[in-house]
C-alpha positions in Angstrom: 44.4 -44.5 131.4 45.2 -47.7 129.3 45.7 -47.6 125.6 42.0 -48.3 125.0 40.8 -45.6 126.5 44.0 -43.0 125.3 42.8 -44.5 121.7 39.1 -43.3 122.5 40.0 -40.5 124.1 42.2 -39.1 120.7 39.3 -40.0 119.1 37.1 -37.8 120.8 38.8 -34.8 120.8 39.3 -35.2 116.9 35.8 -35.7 116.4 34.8 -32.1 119.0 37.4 -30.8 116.6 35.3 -31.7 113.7 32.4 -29.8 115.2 33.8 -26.7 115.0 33.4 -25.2 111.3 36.8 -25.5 109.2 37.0 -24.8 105.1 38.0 -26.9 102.6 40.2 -29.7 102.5 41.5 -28.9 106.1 37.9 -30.2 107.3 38.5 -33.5 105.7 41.8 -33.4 107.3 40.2 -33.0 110.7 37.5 -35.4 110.6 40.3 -38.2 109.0 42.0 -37.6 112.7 39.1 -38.6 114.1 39.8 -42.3 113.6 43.5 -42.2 114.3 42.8 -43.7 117.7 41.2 -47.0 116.9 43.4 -47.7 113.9 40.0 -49.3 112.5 40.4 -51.6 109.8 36.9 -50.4 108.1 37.9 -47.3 106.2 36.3 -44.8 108.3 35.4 -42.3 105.4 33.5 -45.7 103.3 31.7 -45.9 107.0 30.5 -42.2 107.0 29.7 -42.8 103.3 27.2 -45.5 103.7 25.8 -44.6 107.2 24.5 -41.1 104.8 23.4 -43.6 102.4 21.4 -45.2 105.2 20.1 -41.6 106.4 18.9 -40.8 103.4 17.1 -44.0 103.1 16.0 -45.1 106.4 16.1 -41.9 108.3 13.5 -39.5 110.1 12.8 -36.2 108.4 14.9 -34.6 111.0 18.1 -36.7 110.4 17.5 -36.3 107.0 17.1 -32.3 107.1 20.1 -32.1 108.9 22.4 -34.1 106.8 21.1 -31.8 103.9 22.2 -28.8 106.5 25.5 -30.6 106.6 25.7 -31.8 102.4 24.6 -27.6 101.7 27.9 -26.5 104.1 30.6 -29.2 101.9 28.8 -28.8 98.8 28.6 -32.5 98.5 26.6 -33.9 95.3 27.2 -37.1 95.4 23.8 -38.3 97.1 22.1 -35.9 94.3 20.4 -39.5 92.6 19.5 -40.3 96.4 18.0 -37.1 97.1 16.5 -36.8 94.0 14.6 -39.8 94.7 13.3 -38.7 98.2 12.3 -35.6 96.7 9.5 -37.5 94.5 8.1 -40.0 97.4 8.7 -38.0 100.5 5.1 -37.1 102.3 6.9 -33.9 104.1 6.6 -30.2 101.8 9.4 -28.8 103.9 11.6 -32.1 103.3 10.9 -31.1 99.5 11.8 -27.8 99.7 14.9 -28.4 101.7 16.1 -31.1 99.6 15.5 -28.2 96.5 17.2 -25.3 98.1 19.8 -27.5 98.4 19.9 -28.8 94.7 19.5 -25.1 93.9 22.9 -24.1 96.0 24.6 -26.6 93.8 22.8 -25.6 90.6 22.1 -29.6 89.9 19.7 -29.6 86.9 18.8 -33.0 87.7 15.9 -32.3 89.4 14.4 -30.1 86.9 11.4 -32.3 85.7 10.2 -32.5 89.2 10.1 -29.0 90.0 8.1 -28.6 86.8 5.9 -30.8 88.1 4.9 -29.4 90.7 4.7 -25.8 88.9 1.8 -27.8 87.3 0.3 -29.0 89.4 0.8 -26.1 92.1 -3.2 -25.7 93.1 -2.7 -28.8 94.3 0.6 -28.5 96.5 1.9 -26.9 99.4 2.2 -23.3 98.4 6.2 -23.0 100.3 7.4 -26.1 98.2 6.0 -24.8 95.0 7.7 -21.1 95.8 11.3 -23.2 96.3 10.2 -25.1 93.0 10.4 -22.3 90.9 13.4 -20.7 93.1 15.4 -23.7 92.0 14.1 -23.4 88.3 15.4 -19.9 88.3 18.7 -21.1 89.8 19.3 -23.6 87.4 18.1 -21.3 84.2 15.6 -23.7 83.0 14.4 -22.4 79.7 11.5 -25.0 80.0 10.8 -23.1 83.0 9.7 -19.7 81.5 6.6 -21.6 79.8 5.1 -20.6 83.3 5.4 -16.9 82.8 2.1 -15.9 81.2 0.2 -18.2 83.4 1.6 -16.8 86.9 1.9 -13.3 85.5 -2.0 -13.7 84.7 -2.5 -15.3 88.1 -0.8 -12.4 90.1 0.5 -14.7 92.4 2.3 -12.7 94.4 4.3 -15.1 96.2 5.7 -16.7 93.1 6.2 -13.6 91.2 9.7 -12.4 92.5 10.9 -15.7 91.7 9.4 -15.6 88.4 11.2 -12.5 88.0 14.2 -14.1 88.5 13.8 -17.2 86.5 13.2 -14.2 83.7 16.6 -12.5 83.6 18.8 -15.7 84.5 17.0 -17.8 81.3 15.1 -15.1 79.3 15.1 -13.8 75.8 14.5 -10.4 74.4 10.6 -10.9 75.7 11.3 -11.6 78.7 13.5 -8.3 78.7 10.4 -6.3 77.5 8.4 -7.6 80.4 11.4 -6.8 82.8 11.2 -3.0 81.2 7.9 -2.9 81.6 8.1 -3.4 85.6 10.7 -1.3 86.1 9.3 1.6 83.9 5.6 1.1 85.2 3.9 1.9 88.5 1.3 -1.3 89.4 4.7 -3.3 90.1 5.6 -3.4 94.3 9.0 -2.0 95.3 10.4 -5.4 96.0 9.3 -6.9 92.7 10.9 -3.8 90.9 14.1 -4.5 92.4 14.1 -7.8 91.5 13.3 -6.7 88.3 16.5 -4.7 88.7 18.3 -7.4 89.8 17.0 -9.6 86.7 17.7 -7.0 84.1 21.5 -7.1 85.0 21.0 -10.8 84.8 19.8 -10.8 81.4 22.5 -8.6 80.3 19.7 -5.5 79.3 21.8 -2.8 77.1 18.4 -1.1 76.8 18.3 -0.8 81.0 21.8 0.8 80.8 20.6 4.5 80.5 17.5 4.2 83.0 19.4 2.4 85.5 22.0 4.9 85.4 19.8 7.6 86.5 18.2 5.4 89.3 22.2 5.4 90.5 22.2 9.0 90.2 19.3 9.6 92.3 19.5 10.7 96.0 16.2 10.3 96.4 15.3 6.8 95.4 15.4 3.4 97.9 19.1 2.4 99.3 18.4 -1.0 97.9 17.0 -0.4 94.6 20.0 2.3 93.9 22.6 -0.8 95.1 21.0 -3.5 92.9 21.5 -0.9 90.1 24.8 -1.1 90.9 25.4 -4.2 91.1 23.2 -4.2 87.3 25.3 -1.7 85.4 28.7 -4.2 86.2 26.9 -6.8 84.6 25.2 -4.9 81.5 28.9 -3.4 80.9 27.6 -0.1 79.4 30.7 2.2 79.2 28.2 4.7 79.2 27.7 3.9 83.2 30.8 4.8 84.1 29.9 8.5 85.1 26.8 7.6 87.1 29.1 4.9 89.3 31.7 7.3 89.8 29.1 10.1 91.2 27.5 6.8 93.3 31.1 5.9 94.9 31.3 9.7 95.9 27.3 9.3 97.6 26.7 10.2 101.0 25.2 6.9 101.6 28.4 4.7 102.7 26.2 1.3 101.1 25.2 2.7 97.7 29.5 4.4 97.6 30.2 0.5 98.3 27.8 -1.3 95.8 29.5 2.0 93.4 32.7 1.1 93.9 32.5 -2.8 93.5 31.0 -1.9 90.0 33.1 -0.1 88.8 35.6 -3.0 88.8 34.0 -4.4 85.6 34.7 -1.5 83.5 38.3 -1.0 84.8 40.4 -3.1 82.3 38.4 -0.7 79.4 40.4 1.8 77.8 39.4 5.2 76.7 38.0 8.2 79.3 35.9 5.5 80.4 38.7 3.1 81.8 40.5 5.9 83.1 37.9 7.0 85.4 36.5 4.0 86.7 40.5 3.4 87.8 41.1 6.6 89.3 37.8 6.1 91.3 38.5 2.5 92.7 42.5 3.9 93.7 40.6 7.0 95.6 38.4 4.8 97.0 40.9 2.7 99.6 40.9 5.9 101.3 36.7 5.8 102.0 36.1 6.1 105.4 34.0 2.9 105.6 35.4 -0.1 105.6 33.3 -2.1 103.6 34.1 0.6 100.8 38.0 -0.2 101.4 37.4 -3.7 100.8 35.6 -3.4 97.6 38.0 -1.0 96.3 41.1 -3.6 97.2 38.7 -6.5 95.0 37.8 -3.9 92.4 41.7 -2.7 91.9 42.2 -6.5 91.9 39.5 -7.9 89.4 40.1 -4.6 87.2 44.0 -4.9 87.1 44.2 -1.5 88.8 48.2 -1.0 89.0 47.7 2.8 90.2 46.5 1.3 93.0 49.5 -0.7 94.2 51.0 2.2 96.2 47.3 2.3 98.2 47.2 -1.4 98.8 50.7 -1.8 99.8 49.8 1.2 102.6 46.5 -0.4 103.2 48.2 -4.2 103.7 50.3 -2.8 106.3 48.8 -0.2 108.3 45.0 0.2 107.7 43.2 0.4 111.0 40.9 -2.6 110.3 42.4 -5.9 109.9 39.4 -6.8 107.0 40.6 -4.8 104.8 44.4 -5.3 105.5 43.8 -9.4 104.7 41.9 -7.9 101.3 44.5 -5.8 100.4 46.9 -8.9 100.3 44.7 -10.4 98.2 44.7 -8.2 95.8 48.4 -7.8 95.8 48.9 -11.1 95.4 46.9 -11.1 92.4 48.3 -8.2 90.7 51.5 -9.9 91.6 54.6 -8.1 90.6 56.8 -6.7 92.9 53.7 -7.1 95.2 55.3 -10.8 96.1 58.7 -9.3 97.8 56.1 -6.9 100.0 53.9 -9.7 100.9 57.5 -11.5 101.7 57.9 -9.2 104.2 54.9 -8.9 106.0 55.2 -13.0 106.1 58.7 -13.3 107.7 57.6 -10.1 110.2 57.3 -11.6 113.9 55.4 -8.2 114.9 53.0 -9.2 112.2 49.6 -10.5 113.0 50.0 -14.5 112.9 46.4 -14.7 110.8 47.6 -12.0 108.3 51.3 -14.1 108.3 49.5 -16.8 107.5 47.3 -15.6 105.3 50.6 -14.2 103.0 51.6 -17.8 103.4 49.0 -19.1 101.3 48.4 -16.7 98.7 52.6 -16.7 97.9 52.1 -20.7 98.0 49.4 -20.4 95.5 50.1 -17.2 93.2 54.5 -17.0 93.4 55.4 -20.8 94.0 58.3 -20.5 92.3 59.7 -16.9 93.6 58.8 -17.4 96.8 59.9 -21.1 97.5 63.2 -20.7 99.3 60.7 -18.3 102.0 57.6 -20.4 102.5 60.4 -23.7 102.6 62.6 -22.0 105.5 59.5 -20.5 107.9 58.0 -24.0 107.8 60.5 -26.3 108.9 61.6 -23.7 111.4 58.0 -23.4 112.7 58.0 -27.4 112.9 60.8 -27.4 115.1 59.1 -24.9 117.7 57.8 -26.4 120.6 54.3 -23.9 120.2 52.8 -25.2 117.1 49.7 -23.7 116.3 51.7 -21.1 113.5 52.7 -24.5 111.8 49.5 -26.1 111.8 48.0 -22.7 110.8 50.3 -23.0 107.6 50.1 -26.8 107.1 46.1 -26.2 106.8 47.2 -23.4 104.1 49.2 -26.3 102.1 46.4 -28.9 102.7 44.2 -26.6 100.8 46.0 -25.7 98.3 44.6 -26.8 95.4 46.4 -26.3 91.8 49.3 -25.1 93.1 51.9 -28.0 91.8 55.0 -26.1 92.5 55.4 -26.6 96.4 55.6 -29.9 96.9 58.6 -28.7 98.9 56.2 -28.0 101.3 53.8 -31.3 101.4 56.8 -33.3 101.7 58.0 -31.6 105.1 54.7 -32.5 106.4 54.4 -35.8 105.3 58.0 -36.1 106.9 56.7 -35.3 110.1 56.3 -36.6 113.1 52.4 -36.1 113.7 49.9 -38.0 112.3 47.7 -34.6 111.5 50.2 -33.3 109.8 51.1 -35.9 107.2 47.8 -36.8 106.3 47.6 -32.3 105.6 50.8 -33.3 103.5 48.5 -36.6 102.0 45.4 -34.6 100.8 48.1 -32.0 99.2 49.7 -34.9 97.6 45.9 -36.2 96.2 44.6 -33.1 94.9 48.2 -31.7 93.2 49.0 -35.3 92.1 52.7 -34.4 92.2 55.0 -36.8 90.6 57.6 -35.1 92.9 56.0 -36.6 95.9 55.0 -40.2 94.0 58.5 -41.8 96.2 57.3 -40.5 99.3 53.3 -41.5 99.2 54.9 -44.8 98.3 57.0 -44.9 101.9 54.3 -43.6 103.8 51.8 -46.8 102.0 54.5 -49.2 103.0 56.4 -48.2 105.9 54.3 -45.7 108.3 53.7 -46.7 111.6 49.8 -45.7 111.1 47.6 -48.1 108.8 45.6 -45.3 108.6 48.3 -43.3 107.0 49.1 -46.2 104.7 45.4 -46.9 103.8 45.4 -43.1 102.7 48.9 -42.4 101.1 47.7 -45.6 99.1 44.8 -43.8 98.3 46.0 -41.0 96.7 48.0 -43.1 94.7 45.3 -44.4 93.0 44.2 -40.8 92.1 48.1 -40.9 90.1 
C-alpha cells in the first residue's frame, strides 16, 4: 500500500469512527482525526462548516432533515439565522416542524414570531406543523404566546390543547393557574390532558395544587402516570407540607410511583425541621429498594439534597451493588458530596479488579470535582497507562480529560497527552487546552504550533491560542 492510499485509508477508519455515537468534546476529537491522513491544507472543520451552509441552502428536504437529525444530537446553534430562514420559505410542513422541534430542543426564541404566525393563521396550515408551533411556544415560554388560550380553549382543539396546557404552566400567571385548577379538579377534562395539567401545575410553581396533588400521591387507586407526574409536581411546588405523602409514595407497591417518590423527595432534603429530616431518612433507606431504577434516584436524590447519612449506603452501593447502573450513580454522587468520599473513589480507581468503565468513570469525576487532592493519582495511572502496549484504558481516560470542561487544575494531565506520541491523543490534550485556556499549558500549545510534525496539529494548537 503506498502512502496515498495508507493516508486514505487512516482517513477512513477515522471517519467509520465518527459514525459511531461519542459525547462531547471527544466527538470533535474523533471527527478532527478524520483528516490526519491527507494533511489537507483547507481546514477541514471550515470545510464541514460551509458544505452545512450549502445543505441548508441548496439541499433536498432529506439532506436537510438529516443534518437537523445531526445539529439536534451536538446541539449546534449556529445555523439558527439559516434555519430560521428556511423555516419561513420552505413549501414542506414536516421540514417546518422539524426545523421547530429542533429550535424547541435548544429553547432559541428566535423563531418565536413565526410560530405565532402560524397559530394565526392555523385554519389555513398543516395541522402537524401548527401542533409543533405551539410545542415550541410552550418550550420557549412565550408570554405572547398565551394570547392563544381563550381562542383554542373555545375551539376545543383537541390536538392543540395538551400543548396549550403546557405553554400555560411554563409562561402563565395566576389565571392561567385557575384554569390549570380547574382541569385537574373537574371531570369534562381527558386523562391525558389532566396529567399535563399536572405536569403544568408543577411548572407554574402552584402552592394552591400542593394539598390536592398530595392526595393524588397518596392514592393506590389512581393512574401510574398521573400519581408519577404528581411526583415529579410536588419537587417543583416545594410544599414542605408534601413531604409525608412522598415518603408513603417511596414506600408504594408500585416500583415506578416509589421511584418518581423518591427522586422528589430530593428537593426538600436540604430543609430543616421534621420535614428535612424525613425526606433524608427516606432517600438513605431507599438505596436499599429492590428496583434498580429506585437505587439510582436515591444515589441523585442523596446527592442533589446533600444527604451525608447516606455516605455509608453509597460507599456500599459504589462497590458491591449487583447492577453496575447504579454502582456508576453512586460515584457520582460521592463525588459530589465529596469529602472523604474522594480517597474511596481513589481506591476503586487504582483497583485492577475494578471494572475498567467504572475506573474510568472515578477518573473523571476526581479530575473534575478533587483536582487538587487527587492530582499526584490521576498524574501516575496516566502516564503508566501511556506506556502500556494495550491502550484502550488510556484513551478511555484521555476522552475523560478532552471533556473536561472547567476543570483548570489538571493541566498535568493535558500536557502528557499533548506530549505524546499519537496524533489522537494530543489533539484530546488540544481541545482540553482550548476550553480550560490554561496559562500553564500556553508554552506547550506554542511548540506544538511551531514544531509538530502534523500541520494539522499546528493549525489546531494555533487555534486554541487564539481562544487565550
Amino acid at each position: 500500500m503506498n502512502a496515498r492510499a495508507r493516508a486514505l485509508a487512516g482517513a477512513a477508519l477515522a471517519l467509520a469512527l465518527c459514525a459511531v455515537p461519542v459525547p462531547g468534546a471527544w466527538a470533535q476529537v474523533v471527527a478532527d482525526s478524520a483528516a490526519k491522513g491527507a494533511e489537507a491544507a483547507v481546514d477541514p472543520a471550515a470545510r464541514a462548516l460551509a458544505q452545512r451552509r450549502d445543505t441548508i441552502r441548496y439541499g433536498i428536504d432529506a439532506e436537510i432533515g438529516d443534518l437537523v437529525k445531526d445539529l439536534t444530537a451536538e446541539k449546534d446553534g449556529k445555523y439558527n439565522d439559516e434555519l430560521a430562514a428556511l423555516l419561513k420559505n420552505s413549501r414542506s410542513p414536516k421540514l417546518r416542524a422539524a426545523i421547530l422541534d429542533f429550535f424547541a430542543s435548544l429553547e432559541w426564541q428566535g423563531a418565536e414570531k413565526l410560530a405565532l404566525a402560524l397559530l394565526d393563521n392555523r385554519d389555513n396550515e398543516d395541522a402537524d406543523l401548527v401542533g409543533t408551533a405551539l410545542s415550541y411556544l410552550a418550550a420557549i415560554r412565550s408570554k405572547e404566546a398565551l394570547r392563544l388560550s381563550d381562542p383554542i380553549i373555545k375551539e376545543d382543539n383537541k390536538k392543540l390543547l395538551p400543548s396549550l396546557v403546557r405553554l400555560m404552566g411554563r409562561a402563565g400567571g395566576a389565571a392561567e393557574e385557575d384554569l390549570l385548577l380547574g382541569w385537574f379538579d373537574g371531570d369534562s377534562a381527558t386523562p391525558a390532558l389532566k396529567e399535563e395539567a399536572i405536569k403544568a401545575l408543577g411548572d407554574i410553581g402552584s402552592a394552591k395544587a400542593a394539598e390536592r396533588l398530595g392526595k393524588l400521591v397518596r392514592d393506590t387507586t389512581a393512574g401510574k402516570a398521573a400519581r408519577m407526574f404528581a411526583c415529579a409536581s410536588l419537587a417543583k411546588i416545594k410544599d414542605g407540607s408534601s413531604v409525608e405523602s412522598l415518603v408513603k409514595a417511596a414506600n408504594d407497591a408500585d416500583p415506578n410511583v416509589r421511584t418518581s417518590a423518591i427522586g422528589a423527595l430530593g428537593s426538600f432534603a436540604d430543609g430543616t425541621g421534621a420535614p428535612g429530616d424525613a425526606a433524608r431518612g427516606a432517600i438513605a433507606e431507599a438505596l436499599r429498594d429492590s428496583f434498580a431504577n429506585a437505587r439510582i434516584a436515591a444515589c441523585k436524590a442523596a446527592a442533589s439534597g446533600r444527604v451525608v447519612q447516606a455516605l455509608p449506603f453509597l460507599k456500599y452501593k459504589a462497590q458491591s451493588d449487583p447492577e453496575k447502573a447504579v454502582r456508576s450513580e453512586a460515584c457520582r454522587s460521592l463525588a459530589i458530596l465529596g469529602g472523604d468520599s474522594f480517597s474511596f473513589l481513589r481506591e476503586r480507581l487504582e483497583d485492577p479488579k475494578e471494572d475498567l468503565t467504572l475506573r474510568t468513570l472515578c477518573f473523571g469525576l476526581l479530575s473534575r470535582y478533587d483536582p487538587e487532592g487527587s492530582r499526584q493519582a490521576l498524574e501516575r495511572l496516566l502516564v503508566a497507562q501511556a506506556a502500556e502496549k494495550e491502550r484502550s484504558f488510556y484513551t478511555a481516560l484521555a476522552r475523560e480529560v478532552a471533556n473536561a470542561d472547567k476543570a483548570p487544575g489538571i493541566g498535568s494531565l493535558a500536557r502528557v497527552l499533548l506530549s505524546d506520541k499519537e496524533y489522537l491523543i494530543r489533539v484530546a490534550g488540544i481541545e482540553w487546552a482550548r476550553k480550560n485556556r490554561s496559562q500553564d499549558l500556553k508554552a506547550d500549545l506554542e511548540r506544538l504550533a511551531a514544531d509538530d510534525p502534523s500541520d494539522m496539529i499546528k493549525k489546531r494548537a494555533a487555534d486554541a491560542l487564539k481562544t487565550y
